[in-house]
C-alpha atoms as one frame of an Amber mdcrd trajectory, in Angstrom:
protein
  28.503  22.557  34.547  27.799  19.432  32.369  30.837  18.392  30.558  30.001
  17.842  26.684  30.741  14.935  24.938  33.462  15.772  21.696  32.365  14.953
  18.161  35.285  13.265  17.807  33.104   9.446  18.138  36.712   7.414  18.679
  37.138   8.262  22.303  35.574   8.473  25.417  36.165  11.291  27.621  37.411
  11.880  30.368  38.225   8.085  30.154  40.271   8.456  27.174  39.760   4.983
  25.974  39.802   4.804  22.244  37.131   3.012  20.099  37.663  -0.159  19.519
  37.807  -1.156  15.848  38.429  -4.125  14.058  42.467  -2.839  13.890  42.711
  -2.749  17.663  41.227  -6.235  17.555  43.193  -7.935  14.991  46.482  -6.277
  16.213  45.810  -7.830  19.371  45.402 -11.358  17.782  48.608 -10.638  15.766
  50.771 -10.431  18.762  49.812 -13.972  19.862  49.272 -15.637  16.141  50.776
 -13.515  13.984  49.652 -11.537  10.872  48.390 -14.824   8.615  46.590 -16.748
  11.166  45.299 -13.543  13.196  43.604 -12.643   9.822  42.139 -16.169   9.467
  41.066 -16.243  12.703  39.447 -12.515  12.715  37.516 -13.055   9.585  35.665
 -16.825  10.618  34.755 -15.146  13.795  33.234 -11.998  11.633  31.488 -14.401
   9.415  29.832 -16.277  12.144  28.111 -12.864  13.564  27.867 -11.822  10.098
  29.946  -8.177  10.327  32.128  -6.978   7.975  35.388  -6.850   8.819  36.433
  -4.180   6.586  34.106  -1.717   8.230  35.520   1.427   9.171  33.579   1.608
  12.232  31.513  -1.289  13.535  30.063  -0.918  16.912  31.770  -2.465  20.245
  28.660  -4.707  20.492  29.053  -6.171  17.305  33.286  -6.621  17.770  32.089
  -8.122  21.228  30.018 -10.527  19.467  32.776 -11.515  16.898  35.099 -11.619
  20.018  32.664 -14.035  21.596  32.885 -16.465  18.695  36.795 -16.448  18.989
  35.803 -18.707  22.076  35.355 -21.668  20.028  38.872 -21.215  18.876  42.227
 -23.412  20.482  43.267 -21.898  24.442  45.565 -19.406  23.104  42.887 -17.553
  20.842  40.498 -17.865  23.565  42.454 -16.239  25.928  43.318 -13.926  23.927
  39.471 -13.354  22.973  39.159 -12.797  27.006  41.484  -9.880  26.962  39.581
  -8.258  24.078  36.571  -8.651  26.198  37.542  -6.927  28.949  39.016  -4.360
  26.740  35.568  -4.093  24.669  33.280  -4.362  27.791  35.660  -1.356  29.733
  35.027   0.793  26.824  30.881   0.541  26.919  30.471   0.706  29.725  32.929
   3.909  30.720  31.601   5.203  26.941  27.817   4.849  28.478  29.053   6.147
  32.102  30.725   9.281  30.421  27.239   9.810  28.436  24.628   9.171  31.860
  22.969   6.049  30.690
């Protein structure tokens, strides 16, 4: 028997993992910058791939491009930007696993 997927969009089963948003993103960046710069940072790197980063739900694609600009940022940003990556990229591709893409 198939398992079916939950309408509940923010996780995916029977990973678990919890959609990323752009709260799980900043939060991340606040450990490291904290809350002032983390915003600064969060909303240049929105602007360059043009995504709001207000949105209630954006999706991982877009917060992995965003993430990808965060690159161009001092060592400490970037590295941070690498954990988000690997964060983001787990999620697709376990999200697209879970739904036999």
């Amino acid at each position: 028997m198939t398992e079916q997927l939950p309408d509940r969009p923010d996780a995916a089963p029977p990973f678990a993992l919890q959609r990323p948003t752009h709260t799980l993103v900043l939060e991340s960046l606040e450990r490291y910058l904290g809350l002032e710069e983390a915003a600064e940072v969060w909303l240049a790197a929105c602007r360059v791939v043009q995504i709001d980063p207000e949105a209630e739900q954006t999706p991982a694609r877009d917060l992995l491009n965003a993430v990808g600009a965060l690159d161009a940022s001092d060592q400490l940003v970037a590295t941070c930007a690498t954990g988000l990556r690997i964060r983001l990229m787990s999620y697709m591709i376990l999200a697209d696993k879970q739904q036999g893409a």
